[in-house]
N, C-alpha and C positions, 0 to 999 in steps of 0.2 A: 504493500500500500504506500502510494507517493503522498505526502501530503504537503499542501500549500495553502499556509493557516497564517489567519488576521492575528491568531496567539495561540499560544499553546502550552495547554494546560499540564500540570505536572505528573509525575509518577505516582499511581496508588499500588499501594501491596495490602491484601487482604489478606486475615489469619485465618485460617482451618481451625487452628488453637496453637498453646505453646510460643507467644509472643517472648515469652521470658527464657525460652529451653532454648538447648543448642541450635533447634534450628532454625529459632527464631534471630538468633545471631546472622544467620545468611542470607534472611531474609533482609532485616533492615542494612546488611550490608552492600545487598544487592540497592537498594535507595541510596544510600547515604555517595555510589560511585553513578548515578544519574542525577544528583543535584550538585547544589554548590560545593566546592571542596571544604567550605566552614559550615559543617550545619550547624543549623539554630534549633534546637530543636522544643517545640509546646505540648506539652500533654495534658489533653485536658480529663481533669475529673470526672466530668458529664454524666457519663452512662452508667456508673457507682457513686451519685451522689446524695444518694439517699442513704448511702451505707455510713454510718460513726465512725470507718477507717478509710474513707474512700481518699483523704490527703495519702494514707500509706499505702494505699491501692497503687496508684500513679508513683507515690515516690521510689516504688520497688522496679518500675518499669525504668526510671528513670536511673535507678541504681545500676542497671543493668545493662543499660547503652552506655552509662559511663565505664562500667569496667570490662566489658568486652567491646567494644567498641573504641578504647581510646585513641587509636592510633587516627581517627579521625579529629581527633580534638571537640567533641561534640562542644556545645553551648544547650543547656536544660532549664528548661524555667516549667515552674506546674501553672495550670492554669486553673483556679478552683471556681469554675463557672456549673453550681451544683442544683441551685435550683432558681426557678422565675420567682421574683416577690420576696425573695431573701436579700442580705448584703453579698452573696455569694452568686446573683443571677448571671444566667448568662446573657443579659440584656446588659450587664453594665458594662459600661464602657471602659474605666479603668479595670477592672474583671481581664478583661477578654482582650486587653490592646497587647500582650505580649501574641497571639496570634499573627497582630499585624506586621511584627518583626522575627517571623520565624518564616523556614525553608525548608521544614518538614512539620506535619504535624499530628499527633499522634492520639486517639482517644482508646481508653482501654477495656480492661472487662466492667460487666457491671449486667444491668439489666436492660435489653432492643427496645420496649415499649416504653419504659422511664426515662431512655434516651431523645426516641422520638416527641415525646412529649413536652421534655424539657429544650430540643432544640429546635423545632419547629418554628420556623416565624420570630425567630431569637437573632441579634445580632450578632452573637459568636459564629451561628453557621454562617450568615450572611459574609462575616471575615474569613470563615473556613471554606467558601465559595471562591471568594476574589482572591483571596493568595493561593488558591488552585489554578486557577485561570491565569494567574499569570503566572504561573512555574513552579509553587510549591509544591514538595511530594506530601500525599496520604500515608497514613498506615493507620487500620482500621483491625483491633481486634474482635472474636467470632460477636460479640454484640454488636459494637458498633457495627459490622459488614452485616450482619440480620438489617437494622436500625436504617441503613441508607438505602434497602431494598423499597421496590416499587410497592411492593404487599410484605410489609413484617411480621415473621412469626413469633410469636407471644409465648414465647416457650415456657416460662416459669408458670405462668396463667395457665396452662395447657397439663403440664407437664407433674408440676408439683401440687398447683388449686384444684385440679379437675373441670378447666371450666371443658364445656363444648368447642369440637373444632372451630376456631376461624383464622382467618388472617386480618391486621391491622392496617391502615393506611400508614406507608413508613413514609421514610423523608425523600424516596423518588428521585437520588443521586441523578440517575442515569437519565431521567425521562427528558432532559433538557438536550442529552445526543441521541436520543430516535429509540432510546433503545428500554422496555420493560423487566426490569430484572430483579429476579430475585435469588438473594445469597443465602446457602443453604450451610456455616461451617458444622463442625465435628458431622462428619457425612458417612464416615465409617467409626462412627465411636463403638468401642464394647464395652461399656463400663459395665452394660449390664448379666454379662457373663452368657451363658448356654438358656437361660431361663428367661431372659427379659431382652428384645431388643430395641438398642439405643440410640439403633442408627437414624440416620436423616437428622440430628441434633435433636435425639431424645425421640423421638417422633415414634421410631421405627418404621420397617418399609411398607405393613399395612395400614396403620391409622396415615404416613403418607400420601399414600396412595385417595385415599379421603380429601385429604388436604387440598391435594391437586387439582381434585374437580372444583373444588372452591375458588380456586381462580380463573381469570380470564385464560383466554385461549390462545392468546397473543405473549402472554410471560414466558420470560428466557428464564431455567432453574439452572443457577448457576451451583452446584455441590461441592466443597473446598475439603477433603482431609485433612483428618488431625496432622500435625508437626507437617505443615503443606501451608505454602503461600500463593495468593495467586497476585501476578502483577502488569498492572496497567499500565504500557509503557507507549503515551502519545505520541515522544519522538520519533518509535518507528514504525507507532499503527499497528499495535500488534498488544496481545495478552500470552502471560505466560507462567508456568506451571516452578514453583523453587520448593525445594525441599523434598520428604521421604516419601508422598502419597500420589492421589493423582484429581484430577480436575474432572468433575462429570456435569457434561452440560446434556439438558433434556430442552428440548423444542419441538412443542406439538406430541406428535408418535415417535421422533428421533431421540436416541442418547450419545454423544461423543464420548471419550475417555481420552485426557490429554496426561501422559505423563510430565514429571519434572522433569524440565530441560526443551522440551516440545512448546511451539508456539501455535498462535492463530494471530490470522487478522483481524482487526476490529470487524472490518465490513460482513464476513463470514457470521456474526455474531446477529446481525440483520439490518438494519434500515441506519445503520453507524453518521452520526454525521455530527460535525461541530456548532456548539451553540454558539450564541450572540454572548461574547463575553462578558453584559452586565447582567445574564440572564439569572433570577433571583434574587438580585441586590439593588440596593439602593443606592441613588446617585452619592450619599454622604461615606458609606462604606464604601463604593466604590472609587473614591477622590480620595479617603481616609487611604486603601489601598496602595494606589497609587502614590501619594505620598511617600508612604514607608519604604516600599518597594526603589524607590530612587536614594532616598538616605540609607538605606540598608544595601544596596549593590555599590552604591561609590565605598563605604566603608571595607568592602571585600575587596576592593581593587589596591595591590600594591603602588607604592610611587616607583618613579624609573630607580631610584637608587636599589631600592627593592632588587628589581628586576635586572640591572644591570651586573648585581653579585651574584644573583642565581644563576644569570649566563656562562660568567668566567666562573662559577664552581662548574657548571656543564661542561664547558671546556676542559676545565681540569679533570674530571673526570674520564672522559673522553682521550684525555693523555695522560690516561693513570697516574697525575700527579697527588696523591690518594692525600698527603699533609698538607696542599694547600686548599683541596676540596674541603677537608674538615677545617679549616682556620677559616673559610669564605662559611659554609654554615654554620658556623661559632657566631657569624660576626652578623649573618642573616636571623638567628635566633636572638640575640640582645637588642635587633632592634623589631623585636616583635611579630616576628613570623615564622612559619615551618616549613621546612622544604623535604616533601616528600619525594621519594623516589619512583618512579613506574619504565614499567617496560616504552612509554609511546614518551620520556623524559620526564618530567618531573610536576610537582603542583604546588604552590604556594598558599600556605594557611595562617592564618593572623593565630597567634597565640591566643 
């Protein structure tokens, strides 16, 4: 898929489950080498904020991209945007402004329906809209990915209360590129052993199959594996399968199986197409946006001094002069940056 876009939105990674588990580490590693070389990174409380630990919900996730993950130098800020009509809403604005200066953003377990609830029509989404559109990446675990479905499944209400099947009206991510989708994670769960199954996220495959008819005829079921990411990658038009399980998509009578490592193109997925990048927000968030987004890319950018000592260590390198390559990164780390190495040369990260 060629694509030639008015902007272009950033990378999402959806969790199966296991945000926190090893392979969830490849997951956000796989993000953190499609965004900026400094992520910023926001995690918002949201979807566990009804819970009395929901600050130590998020700050364990955020514990976690700090010590596996350092070598990108992350930046962590929590965002405790927990409920509407408290001091913690996600309508406020001081709340929810570290969104507007972050390049990944991150919301974690909790409950799909108290998600949707609480971010619905809320200014934090409306900033977690417009810093996608212009390049930030997602990562979305199995709540929140339930929660930004086109019809969210109410799994605790189902699951644990006994209500009657249904599905909820979610937050409808997708609906503004062409496309009806519902995220299915833990798809091959077994918690429940030989006696109970827990698959389709607790569901199991015949009350399911129930489910199913419950929706229009037009939803894409998108089904995610445990320790299984799936990632949305606009640069090159395409979705794709990271980690140990696999990706089952259902449309109509068809089912797909995409292992990790296998891709698709968006357009394959169906009527795929870019939205009007103020679509969902408001002109004030969207200027708010924009703002940040120009004070926050000049601060990423080195000055030539910078750039002029990363060259001549390149050089150096390049003539295995190895004691003046370390005296040139000595001297590029004190005045506030990092220079990474890679196979295609090097990257430069602010401290």
């Amino acid at each position: 898929m060629t694509n030639h876009l008015p902007f272009q939105p950033g990378p999402i990674a959806f969790f199966g489950s296991g945000e926190t588990a090893p392979g969830g580490q490849k997951i956000f590693d796989f993000l953190f080498q499609l965004i900026s070389p400094s992520p910023r990174v926001a995690i918002l409380e949201t979807p566990a904020g009804f819970e009395l630990n929901s600050p130590l919900v998020a700050g364990n996730v955020g514990d976690f991209i700090e010590r596996h993950l350092r070598n990108y130098n992350p930046e962590i800020q929590i965002v405790p945007a927990r409920k509407k009509g408290t001091p913690f809403s996600p309508n406020d604005p001081e709340t929810v402004s570290p969104i507007l200066k972050s390049n990944l953003i991150f919301m974690g377990p909790g409950s799909p329906s108290y998600a949707v609830r609480q971010l619905r029509d809320s200014l934090a989404w409306e900033y977690i809209l417009a810093r996608h559109h212009l390049g930030a990446g997602l990562a979305f675990s199995s709540a929140a990915t339930i929660a930004i479905s086109s019809s969210a499944l109410p799994v605790y209400e189902i699951y644990k209360v006994g209500q009657d099947l249904h599905w909820i009206p979610g937050l409808d991510f997708f609906g503004d590129y062409g496309l009806q989708m519902v995220f299915i994670p833990h798809w091959n769960n077994q918690d429940g052993g030989e006696n109970l199954d827990t698959s389709r996220c607790y569901m199991g495959k015949t009350r399911f199959a129930e489910l199913l008819d419950l929706l229009p005829q037009d939803q894409i079921i998108i089904g995610i594996d445990e320790n299984t990411g799936l990632i949305f990658d606009f640069q090159k038009g395409c979705a794709y399968g990271v980690g140990q399980g696999k990706i089952t998509i259902l449309r109509g009578s068809g089912q797909q199986r995409i292992k990790a490592g296998n891709e698709i193109d968006l357009t394959d997925l169906g009527d795929f197409q870019l939205c009007d990048p103020q679509s969902g927000i408001s002109s004030a968030s969207w200027q708010a946006a924009l703002q940040s987004q120009a004070i926050t890319s000049a601060l990423d950018l080195p000055d030539e001094r910078i750039i002029q000592l990363a060259e001549r260590r390149e050089n150096a390198r390049s003539g295995s002069d190895w004691a003046l390559a370390d005296q040139l990164r000595d001297e590029i780390e004190s005045l506030g940056w990092l220079i990474q190495d890679n196979p295609d040369g090097y990257h430069l990260v602010q401290k």
